[in-house]
Biopython code that builds the backbone (N, CA, C, O; Angstrom):
import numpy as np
from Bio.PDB.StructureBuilder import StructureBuilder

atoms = [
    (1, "UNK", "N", (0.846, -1.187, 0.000)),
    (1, "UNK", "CA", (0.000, 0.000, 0.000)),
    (1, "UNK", "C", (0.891, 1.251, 0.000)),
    (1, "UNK", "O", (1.740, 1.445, 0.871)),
    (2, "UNK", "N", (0.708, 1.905, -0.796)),
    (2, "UNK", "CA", (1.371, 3.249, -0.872)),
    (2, "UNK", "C", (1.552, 4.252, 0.289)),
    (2, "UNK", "O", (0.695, 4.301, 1.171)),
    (3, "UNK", "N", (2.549, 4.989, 0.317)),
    (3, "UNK", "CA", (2.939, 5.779, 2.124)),
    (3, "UNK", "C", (1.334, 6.611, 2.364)),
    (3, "UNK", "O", (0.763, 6.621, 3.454)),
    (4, "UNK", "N", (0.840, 7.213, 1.224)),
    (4, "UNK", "CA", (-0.224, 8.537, 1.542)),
    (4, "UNK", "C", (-1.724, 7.307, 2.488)),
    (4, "UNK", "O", (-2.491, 7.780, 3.327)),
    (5, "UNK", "N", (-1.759, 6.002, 2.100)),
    (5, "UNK", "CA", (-2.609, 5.671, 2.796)),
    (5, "UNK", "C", (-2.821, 4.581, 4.350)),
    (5, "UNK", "O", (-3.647, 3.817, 4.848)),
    (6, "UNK", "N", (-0.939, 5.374, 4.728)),
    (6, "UNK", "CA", (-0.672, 4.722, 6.183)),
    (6, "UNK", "C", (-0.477, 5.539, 6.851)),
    (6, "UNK", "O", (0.253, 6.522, 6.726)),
    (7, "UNK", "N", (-1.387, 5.075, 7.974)),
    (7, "UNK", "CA", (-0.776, 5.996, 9.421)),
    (7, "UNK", "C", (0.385, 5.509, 10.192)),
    (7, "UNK", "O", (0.463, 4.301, 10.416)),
    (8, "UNK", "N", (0.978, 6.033, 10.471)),
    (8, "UNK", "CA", (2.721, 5.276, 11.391)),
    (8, "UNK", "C", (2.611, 6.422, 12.239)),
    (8, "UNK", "O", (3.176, 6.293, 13.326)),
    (9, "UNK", "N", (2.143, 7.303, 12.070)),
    (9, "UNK", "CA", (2.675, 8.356, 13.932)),
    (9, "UNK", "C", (1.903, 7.974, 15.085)),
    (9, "UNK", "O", (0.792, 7.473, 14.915)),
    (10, "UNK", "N", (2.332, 8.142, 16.151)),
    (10, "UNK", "CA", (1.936, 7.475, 17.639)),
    (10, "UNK", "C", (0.729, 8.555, 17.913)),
    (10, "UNK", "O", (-0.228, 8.302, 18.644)),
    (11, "UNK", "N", (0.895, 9.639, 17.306)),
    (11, "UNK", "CA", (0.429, 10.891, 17.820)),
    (11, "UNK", "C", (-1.245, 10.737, 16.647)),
    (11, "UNK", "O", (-2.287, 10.865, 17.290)),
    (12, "UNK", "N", (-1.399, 10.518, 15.287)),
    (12, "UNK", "CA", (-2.178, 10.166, 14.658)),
    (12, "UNK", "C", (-3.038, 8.837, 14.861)),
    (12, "UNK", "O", (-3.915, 8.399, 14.118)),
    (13, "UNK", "N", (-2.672, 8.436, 15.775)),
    (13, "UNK", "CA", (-3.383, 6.775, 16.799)),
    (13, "UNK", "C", (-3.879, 7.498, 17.780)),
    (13, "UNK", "O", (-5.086, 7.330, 17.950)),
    (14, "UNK", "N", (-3.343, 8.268, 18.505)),
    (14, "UNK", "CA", (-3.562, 8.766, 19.489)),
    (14, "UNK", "C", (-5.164, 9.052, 19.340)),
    (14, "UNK", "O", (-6.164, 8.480, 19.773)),
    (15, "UNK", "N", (-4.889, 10.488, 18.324)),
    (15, "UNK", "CA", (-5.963, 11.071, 18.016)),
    (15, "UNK", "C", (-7.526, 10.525, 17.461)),
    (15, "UNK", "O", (-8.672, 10.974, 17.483)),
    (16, "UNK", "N", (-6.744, 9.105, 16.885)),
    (16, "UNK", "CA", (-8.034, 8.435, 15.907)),
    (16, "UNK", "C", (-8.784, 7.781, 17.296)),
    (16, "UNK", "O", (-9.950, 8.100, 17.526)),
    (17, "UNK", "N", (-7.946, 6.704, 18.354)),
    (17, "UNK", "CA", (-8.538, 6.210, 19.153)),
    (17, "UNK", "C", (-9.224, 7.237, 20.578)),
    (17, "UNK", "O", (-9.940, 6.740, 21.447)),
    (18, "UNK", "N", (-8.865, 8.519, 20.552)),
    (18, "UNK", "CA", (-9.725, 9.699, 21.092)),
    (18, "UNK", "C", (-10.879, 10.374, 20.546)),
    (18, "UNK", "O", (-11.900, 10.644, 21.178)),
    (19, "UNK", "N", (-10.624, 10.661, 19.178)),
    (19, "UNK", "CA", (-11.929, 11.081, 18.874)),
    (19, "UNK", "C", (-12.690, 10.396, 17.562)),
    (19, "UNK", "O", (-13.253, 10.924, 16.603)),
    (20, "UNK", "N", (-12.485, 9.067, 17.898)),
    (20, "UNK", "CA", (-12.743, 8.273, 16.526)),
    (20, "UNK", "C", (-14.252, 7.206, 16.835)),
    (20, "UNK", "O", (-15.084, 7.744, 17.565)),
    (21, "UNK", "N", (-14.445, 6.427, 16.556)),
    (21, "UNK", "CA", (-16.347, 5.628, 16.664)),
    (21, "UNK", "C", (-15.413, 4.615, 16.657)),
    (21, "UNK", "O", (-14.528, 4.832, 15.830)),
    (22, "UNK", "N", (-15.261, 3.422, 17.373)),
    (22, "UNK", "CA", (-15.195, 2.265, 17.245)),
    (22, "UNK", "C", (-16.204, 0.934, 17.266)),
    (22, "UNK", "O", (-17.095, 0.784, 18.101)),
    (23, "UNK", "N", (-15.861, -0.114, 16.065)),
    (23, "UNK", "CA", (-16.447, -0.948, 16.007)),
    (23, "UNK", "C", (-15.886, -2.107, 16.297)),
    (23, "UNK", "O", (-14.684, -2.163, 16.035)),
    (24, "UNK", "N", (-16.588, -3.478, 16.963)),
    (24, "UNK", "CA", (-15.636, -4.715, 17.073)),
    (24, "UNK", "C", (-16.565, -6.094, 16.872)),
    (24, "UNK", "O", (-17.680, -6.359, 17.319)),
    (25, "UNK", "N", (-15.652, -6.872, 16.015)),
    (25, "UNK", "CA", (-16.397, -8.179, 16.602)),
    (25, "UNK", "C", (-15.870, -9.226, 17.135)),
    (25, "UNK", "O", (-14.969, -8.749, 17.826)),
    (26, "UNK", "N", (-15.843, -10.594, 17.290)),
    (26, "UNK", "CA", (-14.918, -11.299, 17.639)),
    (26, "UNK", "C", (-13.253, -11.058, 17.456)),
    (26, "UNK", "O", (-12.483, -11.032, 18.417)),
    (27, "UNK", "N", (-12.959, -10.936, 16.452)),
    (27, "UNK", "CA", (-11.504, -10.973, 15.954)),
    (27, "UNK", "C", (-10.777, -9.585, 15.570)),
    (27, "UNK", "O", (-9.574, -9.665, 15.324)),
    (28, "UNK", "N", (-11.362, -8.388, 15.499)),
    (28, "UNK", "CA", (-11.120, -7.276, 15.187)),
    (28, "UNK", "C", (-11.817, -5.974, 15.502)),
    (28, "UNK", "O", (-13.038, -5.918, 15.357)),
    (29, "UNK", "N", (-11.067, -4.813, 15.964)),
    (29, "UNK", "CA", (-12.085, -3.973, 16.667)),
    (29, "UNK", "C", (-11.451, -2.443, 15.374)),
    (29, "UNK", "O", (-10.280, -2.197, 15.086)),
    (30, "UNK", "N", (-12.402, -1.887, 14.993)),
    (30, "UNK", "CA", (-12.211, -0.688, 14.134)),
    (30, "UNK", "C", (-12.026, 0.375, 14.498)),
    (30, "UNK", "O", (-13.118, 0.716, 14.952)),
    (31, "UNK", "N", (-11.073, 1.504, 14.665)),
    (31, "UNK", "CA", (-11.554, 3.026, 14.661)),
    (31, "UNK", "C", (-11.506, 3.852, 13.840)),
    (31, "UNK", "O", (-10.417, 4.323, 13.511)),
    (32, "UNK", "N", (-12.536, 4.214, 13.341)),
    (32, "UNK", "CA", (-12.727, 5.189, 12.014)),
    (32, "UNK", "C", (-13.078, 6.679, 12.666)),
    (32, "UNK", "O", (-13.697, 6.838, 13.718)),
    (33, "UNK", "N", (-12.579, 7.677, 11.866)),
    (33, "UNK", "CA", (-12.411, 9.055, 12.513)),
    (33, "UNK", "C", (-12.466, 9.879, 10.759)),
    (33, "UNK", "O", (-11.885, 9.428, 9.772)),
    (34, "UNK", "N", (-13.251, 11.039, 10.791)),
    (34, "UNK", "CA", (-13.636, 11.757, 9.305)),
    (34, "UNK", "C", (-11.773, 12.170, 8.544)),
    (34, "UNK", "O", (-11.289, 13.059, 9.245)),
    (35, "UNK", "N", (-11.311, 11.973, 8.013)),
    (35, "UNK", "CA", (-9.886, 12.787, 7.369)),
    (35, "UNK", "C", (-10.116, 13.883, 6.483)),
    (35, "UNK", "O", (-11.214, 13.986, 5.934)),
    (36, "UNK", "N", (-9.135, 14.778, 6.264)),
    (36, "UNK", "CA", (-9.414, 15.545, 5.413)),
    (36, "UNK", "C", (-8.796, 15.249, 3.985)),
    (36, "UNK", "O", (-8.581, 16.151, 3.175)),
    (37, "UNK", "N", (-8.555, 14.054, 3.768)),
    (37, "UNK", "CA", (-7.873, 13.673, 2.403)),
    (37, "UNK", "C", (-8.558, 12.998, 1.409)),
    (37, "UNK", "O", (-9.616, 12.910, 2.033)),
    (38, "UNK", "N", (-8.862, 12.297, 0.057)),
    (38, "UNK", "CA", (-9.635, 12.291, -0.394)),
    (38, "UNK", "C", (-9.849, 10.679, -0.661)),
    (38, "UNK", "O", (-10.673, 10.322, -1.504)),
    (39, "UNK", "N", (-9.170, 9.828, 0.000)),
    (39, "UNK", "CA", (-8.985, 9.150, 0.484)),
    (39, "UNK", "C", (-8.411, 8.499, 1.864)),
    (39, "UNK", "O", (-7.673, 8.995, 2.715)),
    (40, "UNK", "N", (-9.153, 6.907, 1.758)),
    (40, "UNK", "CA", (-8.595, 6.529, 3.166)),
    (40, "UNK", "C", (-7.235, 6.383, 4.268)),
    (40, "UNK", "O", (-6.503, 5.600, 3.662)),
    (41, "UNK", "N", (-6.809, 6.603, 5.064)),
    (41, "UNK", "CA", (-5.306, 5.495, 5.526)),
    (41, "UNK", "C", (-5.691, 5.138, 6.320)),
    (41, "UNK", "O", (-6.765, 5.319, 6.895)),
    (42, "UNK", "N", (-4.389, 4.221, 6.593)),
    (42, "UNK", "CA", (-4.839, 2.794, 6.971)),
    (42, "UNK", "C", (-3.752, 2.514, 8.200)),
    (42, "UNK", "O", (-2.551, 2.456, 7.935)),
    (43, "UNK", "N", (-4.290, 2.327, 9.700)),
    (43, "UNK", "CA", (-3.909, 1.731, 10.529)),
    (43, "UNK", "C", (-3.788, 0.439, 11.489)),
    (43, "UNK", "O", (-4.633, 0.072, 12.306)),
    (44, "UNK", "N", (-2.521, -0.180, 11.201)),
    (44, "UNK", "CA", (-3.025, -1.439, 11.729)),
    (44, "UNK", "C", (-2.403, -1.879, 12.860)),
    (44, "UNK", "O", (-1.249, -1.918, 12.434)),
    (45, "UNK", "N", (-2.323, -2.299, 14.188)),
    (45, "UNK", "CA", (-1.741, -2.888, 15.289)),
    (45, "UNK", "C", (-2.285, -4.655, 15.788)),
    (45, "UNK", "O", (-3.338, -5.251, 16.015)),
    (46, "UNK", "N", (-1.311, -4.841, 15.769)),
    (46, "UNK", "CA", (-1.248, -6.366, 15.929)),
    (46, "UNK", "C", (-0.355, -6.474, 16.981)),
    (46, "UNK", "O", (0.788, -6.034, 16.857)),
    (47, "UNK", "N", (-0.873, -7.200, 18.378)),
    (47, "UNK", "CA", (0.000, -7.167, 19.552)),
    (47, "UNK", "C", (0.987, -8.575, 19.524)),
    (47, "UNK", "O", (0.892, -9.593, 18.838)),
    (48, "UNK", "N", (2.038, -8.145, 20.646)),
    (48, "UNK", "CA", (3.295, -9.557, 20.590)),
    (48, "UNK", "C", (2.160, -10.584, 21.336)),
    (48, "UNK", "O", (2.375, -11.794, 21.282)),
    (49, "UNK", "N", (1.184, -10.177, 21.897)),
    (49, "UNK", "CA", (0.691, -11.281, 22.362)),
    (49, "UNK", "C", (-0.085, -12.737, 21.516)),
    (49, "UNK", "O", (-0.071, -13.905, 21.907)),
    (50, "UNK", "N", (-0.505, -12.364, 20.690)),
    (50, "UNK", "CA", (-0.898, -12.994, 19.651)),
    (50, "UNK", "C", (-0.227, -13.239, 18.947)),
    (50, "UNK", "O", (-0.579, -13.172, 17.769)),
    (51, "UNK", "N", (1.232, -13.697, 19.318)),
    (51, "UNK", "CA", (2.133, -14.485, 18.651)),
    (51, "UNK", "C", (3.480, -14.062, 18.165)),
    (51, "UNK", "O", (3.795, -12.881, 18.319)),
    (52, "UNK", "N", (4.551, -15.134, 17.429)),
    (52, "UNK", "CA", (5.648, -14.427, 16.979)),
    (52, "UNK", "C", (5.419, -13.481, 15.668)),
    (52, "UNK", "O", (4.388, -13.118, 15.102)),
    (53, "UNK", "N", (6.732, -13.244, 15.429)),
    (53, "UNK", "CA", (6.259, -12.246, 14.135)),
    (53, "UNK", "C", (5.800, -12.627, 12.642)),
    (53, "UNK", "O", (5.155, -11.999, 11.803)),
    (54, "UNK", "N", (6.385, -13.902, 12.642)),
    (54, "UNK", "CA", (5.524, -14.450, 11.630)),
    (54, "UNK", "C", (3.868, -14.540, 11.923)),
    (54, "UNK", "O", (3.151, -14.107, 11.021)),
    (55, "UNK", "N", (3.463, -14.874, 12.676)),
    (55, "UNK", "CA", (2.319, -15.185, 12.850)),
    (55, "UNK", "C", (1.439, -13.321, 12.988)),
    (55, "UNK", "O", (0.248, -13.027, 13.085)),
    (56, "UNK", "N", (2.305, -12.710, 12.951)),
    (56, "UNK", "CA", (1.395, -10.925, 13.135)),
    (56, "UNK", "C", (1.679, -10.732, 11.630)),
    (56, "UNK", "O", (0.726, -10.418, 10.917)),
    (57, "UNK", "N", (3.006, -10.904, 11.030)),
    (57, "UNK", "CA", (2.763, -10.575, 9.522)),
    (57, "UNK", "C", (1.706, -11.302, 9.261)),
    (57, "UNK", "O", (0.823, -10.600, 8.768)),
    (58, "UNK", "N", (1.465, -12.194, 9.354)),
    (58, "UNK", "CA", (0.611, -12.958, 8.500)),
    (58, "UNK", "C", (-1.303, -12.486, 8.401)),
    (58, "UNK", "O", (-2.208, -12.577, 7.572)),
    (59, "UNK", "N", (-1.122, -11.994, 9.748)),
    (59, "UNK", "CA", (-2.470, -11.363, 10.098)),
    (59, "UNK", "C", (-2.469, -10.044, 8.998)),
    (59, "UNK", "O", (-3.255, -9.921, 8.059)),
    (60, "UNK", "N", (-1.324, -9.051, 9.389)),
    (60, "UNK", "CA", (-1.146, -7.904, 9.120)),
    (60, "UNK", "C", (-1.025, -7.959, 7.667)),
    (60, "UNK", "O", (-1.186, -6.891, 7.076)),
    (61, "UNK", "N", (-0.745, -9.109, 6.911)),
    (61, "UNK", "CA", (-0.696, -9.163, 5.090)),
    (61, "UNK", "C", (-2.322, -9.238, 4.770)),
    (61, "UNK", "O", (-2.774, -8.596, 3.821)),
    (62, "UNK", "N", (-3.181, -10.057, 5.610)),
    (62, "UNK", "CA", (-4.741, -10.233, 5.016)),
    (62, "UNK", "C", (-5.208, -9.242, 5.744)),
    (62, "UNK", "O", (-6.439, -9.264, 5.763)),
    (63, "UNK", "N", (-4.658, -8.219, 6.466)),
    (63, "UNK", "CA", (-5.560, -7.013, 6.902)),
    (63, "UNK", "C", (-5.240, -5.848, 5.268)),
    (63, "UNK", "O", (-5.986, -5.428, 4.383)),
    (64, "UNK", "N", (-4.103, -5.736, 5.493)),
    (64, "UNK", "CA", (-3.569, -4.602, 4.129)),
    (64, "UNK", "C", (-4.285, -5.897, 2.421)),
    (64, "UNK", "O", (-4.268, -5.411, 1.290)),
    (65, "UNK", "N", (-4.586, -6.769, 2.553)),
    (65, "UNK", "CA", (-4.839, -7.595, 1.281)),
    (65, "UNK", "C", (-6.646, -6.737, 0.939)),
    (65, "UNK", "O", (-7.137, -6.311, -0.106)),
    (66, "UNK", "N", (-7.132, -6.787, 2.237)),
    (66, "UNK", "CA", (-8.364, -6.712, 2.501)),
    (66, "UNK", "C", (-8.635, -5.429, 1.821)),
    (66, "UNK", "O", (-9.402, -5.260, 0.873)),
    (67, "UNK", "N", (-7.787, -4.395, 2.528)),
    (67, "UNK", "CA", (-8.068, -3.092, 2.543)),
    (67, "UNK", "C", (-7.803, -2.672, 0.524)),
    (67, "UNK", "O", (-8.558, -2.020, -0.197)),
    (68, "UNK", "N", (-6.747, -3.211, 0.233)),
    (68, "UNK", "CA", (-6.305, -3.337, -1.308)),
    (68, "UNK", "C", (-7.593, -3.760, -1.903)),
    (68, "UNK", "O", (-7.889, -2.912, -2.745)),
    (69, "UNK", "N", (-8.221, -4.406, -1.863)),
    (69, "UNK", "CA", (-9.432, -5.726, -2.721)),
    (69, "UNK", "C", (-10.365, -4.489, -2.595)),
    (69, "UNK", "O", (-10.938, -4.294, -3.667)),
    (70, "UNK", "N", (-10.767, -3.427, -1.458)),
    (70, "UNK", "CA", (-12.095, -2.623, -1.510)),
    (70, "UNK", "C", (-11.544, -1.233, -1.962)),
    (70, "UNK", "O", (-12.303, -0.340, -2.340)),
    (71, "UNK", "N", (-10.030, -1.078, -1.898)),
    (71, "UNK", "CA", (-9.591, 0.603, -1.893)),
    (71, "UNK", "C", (-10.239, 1.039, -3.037)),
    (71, "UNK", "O", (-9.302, 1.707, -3.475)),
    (72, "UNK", "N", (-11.222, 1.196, -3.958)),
    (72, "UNK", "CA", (-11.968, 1.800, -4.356)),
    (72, "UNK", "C", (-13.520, 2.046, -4.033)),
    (72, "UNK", "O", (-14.177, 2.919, -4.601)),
    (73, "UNK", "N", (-14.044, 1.160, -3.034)),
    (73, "UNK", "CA", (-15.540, 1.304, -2.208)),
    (73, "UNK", "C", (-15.206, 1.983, -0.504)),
    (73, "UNK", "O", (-16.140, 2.222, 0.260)),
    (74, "UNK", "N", (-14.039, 2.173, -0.194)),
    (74, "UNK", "CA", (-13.727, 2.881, 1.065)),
    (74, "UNK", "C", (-14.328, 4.518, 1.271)),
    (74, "UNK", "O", (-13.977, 5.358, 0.443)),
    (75, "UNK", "N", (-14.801, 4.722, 1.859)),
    (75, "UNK", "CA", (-15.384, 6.135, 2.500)),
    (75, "UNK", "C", (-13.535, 6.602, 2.884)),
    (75, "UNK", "O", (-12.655, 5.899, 3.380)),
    (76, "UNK", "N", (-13.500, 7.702, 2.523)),
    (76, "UNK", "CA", (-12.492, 8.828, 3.071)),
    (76, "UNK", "C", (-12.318, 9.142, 4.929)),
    (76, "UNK", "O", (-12.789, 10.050, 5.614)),
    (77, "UNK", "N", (-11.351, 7.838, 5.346)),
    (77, "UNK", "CA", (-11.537, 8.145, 7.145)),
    (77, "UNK", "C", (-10.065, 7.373, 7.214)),
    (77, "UNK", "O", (-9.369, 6.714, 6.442)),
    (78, "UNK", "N", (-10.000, 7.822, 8.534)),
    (78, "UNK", "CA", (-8.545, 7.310, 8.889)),
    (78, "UNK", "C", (-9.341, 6.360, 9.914)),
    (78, "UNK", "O", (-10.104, 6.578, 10.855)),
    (79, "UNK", "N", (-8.807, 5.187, 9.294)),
    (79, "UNK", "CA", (-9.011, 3.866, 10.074)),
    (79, "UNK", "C", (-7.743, 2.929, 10.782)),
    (79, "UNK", "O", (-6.724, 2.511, 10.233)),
    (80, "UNK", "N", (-8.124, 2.789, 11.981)),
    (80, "UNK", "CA", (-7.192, 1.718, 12.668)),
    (80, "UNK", "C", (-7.938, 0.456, 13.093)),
    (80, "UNK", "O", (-8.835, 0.408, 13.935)),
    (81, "UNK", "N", (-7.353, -0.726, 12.271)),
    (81, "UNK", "CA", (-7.776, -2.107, 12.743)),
    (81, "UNK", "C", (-6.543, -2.914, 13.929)),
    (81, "UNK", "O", (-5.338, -3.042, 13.709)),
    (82, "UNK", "N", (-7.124, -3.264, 14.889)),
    (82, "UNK", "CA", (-6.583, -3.997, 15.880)),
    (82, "UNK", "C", (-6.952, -5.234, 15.867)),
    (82, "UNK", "O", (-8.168, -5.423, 15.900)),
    (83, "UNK", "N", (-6.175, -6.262, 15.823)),
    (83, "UNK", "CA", (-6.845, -8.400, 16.033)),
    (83, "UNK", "C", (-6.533, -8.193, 17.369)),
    (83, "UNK", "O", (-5.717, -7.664, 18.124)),
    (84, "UNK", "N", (-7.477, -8.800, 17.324)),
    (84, "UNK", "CA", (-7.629, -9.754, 18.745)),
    (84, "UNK", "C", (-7.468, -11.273, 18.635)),
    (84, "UNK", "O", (-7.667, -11.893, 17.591)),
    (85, "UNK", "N", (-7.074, -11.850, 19.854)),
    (85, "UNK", "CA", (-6.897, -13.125, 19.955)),
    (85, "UNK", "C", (-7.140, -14.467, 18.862)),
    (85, "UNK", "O", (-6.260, -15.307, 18.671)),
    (86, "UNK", "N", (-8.299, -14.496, 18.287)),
    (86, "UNK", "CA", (-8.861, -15.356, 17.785)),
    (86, "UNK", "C", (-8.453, -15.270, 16.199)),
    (86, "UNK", "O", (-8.739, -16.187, 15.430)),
    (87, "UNK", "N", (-7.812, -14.180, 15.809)),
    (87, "UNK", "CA", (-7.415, -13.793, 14.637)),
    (87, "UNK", "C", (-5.923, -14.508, 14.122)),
    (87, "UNK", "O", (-5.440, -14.367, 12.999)),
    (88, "UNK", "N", (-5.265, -15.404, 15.380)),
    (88, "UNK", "CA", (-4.615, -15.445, 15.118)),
    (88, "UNK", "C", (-4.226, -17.174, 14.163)),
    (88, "UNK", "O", (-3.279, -17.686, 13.566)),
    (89, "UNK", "N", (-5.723, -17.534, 14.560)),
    (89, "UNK", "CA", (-5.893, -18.790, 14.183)),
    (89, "UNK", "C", (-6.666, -18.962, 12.557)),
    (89, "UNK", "O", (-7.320, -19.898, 12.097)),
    (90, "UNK", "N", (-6.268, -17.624, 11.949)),
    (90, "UNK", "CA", (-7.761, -18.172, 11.000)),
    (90, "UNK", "C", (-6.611, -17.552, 9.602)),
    (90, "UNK", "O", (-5.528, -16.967, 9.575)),
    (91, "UNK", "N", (-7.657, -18.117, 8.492)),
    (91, "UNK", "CA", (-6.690, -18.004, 7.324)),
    (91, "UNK", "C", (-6.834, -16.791, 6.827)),
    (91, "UNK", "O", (-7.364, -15.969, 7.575)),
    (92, "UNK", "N", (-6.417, -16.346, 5.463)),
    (92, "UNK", "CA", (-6.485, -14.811, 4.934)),
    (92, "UNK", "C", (-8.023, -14.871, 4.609)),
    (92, "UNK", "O", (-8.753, -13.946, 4.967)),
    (93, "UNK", "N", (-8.626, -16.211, 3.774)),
    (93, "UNK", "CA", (-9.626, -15.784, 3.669)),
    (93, "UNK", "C", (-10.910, -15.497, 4.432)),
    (93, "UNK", "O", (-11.836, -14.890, 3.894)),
    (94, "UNK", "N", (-10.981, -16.059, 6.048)),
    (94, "UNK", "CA", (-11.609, -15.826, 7.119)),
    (94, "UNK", "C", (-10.719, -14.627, 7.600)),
    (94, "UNK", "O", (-11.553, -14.040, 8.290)),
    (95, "UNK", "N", (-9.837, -14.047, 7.671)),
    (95, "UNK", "CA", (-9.675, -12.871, 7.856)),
    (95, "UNK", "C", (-10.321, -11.338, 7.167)),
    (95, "UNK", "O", (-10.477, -10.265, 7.749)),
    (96, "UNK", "N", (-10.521, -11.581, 6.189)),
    (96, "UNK", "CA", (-10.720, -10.919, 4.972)),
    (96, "UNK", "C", (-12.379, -10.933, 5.370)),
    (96, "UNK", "O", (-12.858, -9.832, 5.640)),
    (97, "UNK", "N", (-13.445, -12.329, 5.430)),
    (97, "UNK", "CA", (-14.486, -12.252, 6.003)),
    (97, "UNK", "C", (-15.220, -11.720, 7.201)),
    (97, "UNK", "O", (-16.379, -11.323, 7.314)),
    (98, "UNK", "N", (-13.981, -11.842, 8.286)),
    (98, "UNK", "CA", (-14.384, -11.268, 9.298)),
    (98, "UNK", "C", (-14.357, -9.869, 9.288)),
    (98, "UNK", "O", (-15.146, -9.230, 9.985)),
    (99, "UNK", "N", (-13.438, -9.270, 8.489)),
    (99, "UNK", "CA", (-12.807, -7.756, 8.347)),
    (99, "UNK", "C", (-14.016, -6.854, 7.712)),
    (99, "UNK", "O", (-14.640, -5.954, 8.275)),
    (100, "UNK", "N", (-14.170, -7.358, 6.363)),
    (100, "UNK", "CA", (-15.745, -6.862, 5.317)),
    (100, "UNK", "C", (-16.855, -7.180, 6.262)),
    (100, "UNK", "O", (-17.951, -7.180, 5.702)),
    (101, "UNK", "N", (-16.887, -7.503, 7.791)),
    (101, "UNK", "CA", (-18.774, -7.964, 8.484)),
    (101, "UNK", "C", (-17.864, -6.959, 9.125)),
    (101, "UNK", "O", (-18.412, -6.013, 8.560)),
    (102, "UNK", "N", (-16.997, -6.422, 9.784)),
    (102, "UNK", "CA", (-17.105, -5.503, 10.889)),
    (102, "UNK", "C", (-16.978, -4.262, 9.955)),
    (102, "UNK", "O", (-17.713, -3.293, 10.144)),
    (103, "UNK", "N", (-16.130, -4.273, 9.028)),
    (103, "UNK", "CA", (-16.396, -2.777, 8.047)),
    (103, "UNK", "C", (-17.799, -2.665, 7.615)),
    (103, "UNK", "O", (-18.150, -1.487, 7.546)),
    (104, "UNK", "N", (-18.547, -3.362, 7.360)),
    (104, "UNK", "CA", (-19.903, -3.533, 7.227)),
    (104, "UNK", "C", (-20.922, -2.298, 8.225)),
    (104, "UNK", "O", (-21.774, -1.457, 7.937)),
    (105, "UNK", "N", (-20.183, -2.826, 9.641)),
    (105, "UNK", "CA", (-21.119, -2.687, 10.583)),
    (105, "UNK", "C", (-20.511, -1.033, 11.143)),
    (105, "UNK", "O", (-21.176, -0.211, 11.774)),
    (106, "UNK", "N", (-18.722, -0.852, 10.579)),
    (106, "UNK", "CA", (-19.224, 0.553, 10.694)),
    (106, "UNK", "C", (-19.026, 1.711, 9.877)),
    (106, "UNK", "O", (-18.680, 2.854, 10.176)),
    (107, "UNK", "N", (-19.424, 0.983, 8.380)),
    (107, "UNK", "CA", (-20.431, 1.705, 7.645)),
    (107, "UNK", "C", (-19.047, 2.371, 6.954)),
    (107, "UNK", "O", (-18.837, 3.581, 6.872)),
    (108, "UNK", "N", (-18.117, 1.262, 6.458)),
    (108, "UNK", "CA", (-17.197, 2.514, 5.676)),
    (108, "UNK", "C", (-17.246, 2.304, 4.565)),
    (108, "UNK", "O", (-16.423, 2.955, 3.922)),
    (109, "UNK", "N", (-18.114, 1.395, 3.774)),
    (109, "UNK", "CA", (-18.011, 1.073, 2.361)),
    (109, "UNK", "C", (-18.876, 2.375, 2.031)),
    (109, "UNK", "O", (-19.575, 2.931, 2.879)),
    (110, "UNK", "N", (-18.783, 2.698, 1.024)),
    (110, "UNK", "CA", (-19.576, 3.871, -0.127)),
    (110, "UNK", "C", (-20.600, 3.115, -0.749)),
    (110, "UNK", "O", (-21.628, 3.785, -0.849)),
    (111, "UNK", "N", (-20.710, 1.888, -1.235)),
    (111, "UNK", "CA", (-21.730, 1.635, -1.726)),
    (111, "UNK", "C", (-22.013, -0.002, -1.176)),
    (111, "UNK", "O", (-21.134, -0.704, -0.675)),
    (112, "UNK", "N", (-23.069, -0.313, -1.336)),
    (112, "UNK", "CA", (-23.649, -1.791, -1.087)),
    (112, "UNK", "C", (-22.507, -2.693, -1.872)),
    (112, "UNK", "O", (-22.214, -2.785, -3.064)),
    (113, "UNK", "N", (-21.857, -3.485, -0.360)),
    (113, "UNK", "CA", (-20.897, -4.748, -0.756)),
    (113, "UNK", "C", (-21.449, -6.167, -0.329)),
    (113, "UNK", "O", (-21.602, -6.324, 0.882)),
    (114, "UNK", "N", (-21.724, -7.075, -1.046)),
    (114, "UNK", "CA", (-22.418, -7.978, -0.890)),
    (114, "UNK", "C", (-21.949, -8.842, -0.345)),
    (114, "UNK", "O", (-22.604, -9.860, -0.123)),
]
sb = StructureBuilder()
sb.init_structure("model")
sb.init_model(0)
sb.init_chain("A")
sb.init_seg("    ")
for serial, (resi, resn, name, xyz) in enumerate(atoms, 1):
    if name == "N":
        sb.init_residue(resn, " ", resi, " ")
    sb.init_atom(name, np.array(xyz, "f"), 0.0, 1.0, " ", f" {name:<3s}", serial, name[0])
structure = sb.get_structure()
């Protein structure tokens, strides 16, 4: 994914998980916050607890795979996705499923994704 649609400052997390709407379901919790850019970026944290680093890339490749497959139905917000526990057991394509039902639920697609 290209630099303009990642967040990496501590201080831009900060802000999203202060004044941002979060959504969660089993395996992943969302915070979406309005940006002023004309498009989305994209934040992702994956803790050491949920494993070595292979096992967080691996999460962290079907989170950015996910976000690639819709980056043209994304609403304009700075989003941070966090896994939780259970994420650490499941493949890209149950990742990818679980990811599109919680983006679903908070409402960042632009148009009806089936």
């Amino acid at each position: 994914m290209e630099k303009a649609y990642r967040i990496k400052k501590n201080s831009d997390f900060q802000n999203i998980y202060k004044n941002g709407k979060s959504v969660a379901n089993r395996q992943f919790v969302i915070y979406s916050k309005e940006n002023n850019e004309s498009h989305f970026r994209l934040g992702i944290s994956v803790s050491k607890k949920l494993g070595n680093a292979v096992t967080r890339n691996r999460i962290k490749r079907g989170i950015r795979e996910n976000f690639k497959v819709h980056k043209a139905d994304i609403h304009a917000k700075d989003i941070i996705v966090i896994a939780r526990q259970p994420a650490k057991n499941m493949s890209t394509l149950e990742i990818q499923s679980s990811l599109e039902h919680v983006m679903k639920i908070a409402k960042l697609f632009n148009k009806r994704i089936g």
